[in-house]
Each structure stands twice: as structure tokens, then as C-alpha cells.
N, C-alpha and C positions, 0 to 999 in steps of 0.2 A: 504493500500500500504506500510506504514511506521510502524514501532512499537516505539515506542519514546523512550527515557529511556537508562538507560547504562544498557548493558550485564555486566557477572560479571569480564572477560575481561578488563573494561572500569571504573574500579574505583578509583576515585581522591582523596588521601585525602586534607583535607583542604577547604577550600571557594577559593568556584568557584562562578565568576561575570558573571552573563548571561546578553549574549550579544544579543541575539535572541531565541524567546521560542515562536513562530508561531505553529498555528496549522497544519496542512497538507493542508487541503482548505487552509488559508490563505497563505501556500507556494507557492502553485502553483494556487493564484486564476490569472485570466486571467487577460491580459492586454486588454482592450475593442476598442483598437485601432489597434488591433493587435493579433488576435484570435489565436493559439496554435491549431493544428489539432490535435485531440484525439488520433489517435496513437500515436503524439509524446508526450504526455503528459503523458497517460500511462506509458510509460515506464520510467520517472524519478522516483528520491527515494530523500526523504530529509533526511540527513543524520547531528545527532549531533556531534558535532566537539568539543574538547579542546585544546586549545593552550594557550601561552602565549602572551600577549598585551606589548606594550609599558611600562607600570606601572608595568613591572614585577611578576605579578598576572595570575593566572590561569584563562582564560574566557569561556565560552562555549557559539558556535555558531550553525549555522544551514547554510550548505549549498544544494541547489538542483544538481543532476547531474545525468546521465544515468543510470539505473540500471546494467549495463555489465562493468562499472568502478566505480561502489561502494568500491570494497573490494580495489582497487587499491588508489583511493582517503583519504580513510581511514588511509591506511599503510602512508599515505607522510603526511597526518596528526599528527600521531603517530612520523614520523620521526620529524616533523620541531616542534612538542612538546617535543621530548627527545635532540634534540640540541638547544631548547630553544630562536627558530627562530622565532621573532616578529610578532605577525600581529596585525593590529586595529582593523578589526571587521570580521567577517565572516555571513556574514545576508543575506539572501534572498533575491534578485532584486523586488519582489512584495512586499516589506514590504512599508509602510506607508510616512519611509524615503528617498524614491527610487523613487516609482511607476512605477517601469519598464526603469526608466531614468539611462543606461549605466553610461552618462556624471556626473550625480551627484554621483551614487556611486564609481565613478575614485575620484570626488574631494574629497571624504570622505577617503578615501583608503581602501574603502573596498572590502574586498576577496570574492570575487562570481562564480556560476557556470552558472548553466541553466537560460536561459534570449533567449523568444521567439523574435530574431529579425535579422535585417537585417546589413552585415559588413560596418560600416562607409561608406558612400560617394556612396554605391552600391545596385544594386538590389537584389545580391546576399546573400543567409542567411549565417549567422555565424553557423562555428558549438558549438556557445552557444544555439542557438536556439534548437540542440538535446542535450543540456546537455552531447558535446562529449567536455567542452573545461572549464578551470577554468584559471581565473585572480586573480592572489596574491598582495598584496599593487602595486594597481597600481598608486598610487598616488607617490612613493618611486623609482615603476616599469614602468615606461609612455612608452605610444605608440607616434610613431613619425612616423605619417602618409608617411613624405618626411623625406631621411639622412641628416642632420645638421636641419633640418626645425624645425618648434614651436613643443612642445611635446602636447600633450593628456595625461591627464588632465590638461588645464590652469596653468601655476604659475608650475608645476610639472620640474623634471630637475634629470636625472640618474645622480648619486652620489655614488660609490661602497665603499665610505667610512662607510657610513650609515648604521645602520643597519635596517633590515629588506628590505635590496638591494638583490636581484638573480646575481649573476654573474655564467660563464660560468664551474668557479672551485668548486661551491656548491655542496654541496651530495644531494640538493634537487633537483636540475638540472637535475645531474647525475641519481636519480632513478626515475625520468620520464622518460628520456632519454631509458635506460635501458629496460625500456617495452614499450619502442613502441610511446611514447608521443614526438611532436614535440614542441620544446621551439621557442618561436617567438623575443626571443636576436639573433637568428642563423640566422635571414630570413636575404635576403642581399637586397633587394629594398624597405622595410621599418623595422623597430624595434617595439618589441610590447616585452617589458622585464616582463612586467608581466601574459606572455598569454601563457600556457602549452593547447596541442589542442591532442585529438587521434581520428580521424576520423573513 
């Protein structure tokens, strides 16, 4: 499904700190509480990512997302590494550190895509569950279920001073926006600053 590896497009110099080096099974192995329907599993890609961290260093990650917004995903990869836009990790929701647990990987802040489940509080699926939806530091970027309410993830609190914060005048906003992505800072009956969606 995946080919691993950089194109020659995709060359770093310097040390790069891998942040995630999953196999493809182990990307997308199944949550066993929560089986993933084959079609929709086929059609994600895991795709290697570079950016920079907190520590000023080049990392490479790994996130999962729908094959029909691979190259798009990419490009804002590309972008939030040439303006040198922070993130802490970018790793897979099946990985070890995780195991499928949305709420832990908020308190980590880490950047994720595809994650078979269902929208907080509802019976209804997220479009993380088709890999149509990516969360960026959300620990920096919190969902706030209710306006003025407790934020998601715990201890979490939007901060625009900060970096590696999404605000509404970002170029990374802006080229979601751009093609079609809805950013979840715009929703007006709850906030979710770190939740870019293209159904």
C-alpha cells in the first residue's frame, strides 16, 4: 500500500530524530474494540513526514490518512517545515503509546490522522475514522466541547502566544482552507483549534 523511504524530492540534510518508524501493519493494525471495515482501511496510506519539534531539530514522523488527500497533506507538511512551525510528535494512533486512545494522544500533543472511531460524546463516526481529518498539537490546539467550558485535552488552554498555536491568520490555516479543508477554530457551537477535516 505504502512505499517507505524518501523520494528524491524528500531529502534532508543533516540528523533527523525519528519520531515514529512503524511498519504499515503496525500502522494500521486494528483497534480490537473497534474493528475498521476493510474498505475503509484500504484506502488509507501512511505517509512519512518531516518537521521540526520543539528542540529545534528536524524529526520524522509517520502519519495515517486517506489516500485522495495524501499529496495535499504532504504539501502542508512541506509548508509548516519551511516556516519552521513546531510540532511534538507526529505518530500513528495504533502505536504502542496510544493504542487507539484519542485522549492520550491530545495529552501528548501529538499530530495525528486516521483513528477508527467515534466523535466524542456520540454515536456518530468522526471523519478521523476515514482518514478525511488531521489534528495538529492538540494539546497547544484543544477542543472545547462547550464555548468558555473545560478544554480537551485536560490541563490544555489556547494560548496564541505560543508557539506551535493555529490561529485564524496562519498560512497553514489559510492552505487548508484554500482546498476545500474545514478548520474546527471557525465552528461556532464548539472549538476544536486543532482539527482540519475535508469530508
Amino acid at each position: 500500500m505504502t512505499s517507505f523511504g524518501e523520494t528524491p524530492e524528500r531529502r534532508f540534510e543533516g540528523e533527523v530524530i525519528v519520531d515514529s518508524k512503524l511498519s504499515e501493519a503496525e500502522a494500521l493494525k486494528q483497534n480490537p474494540a473497534f474493528i475498521c471495515p476493510p474498505e475503509i482501511l484500504k484506502r488509507q496510506k501512511v505517509l512519512e513526514v518531516v518537521y521540526y519539534s520543539f528542540d529545534g531539530k528536524l524529526h520524522r514522523g509517520q502519519i495515517v490518512i486517506h489516500e485522495e488527500l495524501q499529496n495535499e497533506v504532504m504539501e502542508a507538511f512541506d509548508l509548516m517545515r519551511k516556516i519552521k512551525f513546531p510540532l511534538t510528535s507526529v505518530i500513528p494512533i495504533a502505536d504502542k503509546r496510544f493504542k487507539w486512545n484519542d485522549i492520550r494522544s491530545m495529552g501528548a500533543d501529538n499530530s495525528s490522522g486516521f483513528n477508527y472511531r467515534k466523535v466524542l460524546g456520540t454515536d456518530r463516526l468522526s471523519n478521523h475514522a476515514r482518514g478525511r481529518a488531521i489534528d495538529i498539537n492538540p494539546f497547544l490546539n484543544p477542543y472545547y466541547p462547550k464555548i468558555g467550558g473545560e478544554a480537551l485535552p485536560k490541563g490544555a488552554s489556547y494560548d496564541i502566544s505560543k508557539p506551535g498555536t493555529l490561529v485564524a491568520s496562519d498560512e497553514i490555516v489559510s492552505f487548508f482552507r484554500e482546498r476545500g479543508w474545514t478548520w474546527g477554530g471557525y465552528w461556532k457551537n464548539v472549538k476544536d483549534y486543532q482539527h482540519f477535516e475535508k469530508p
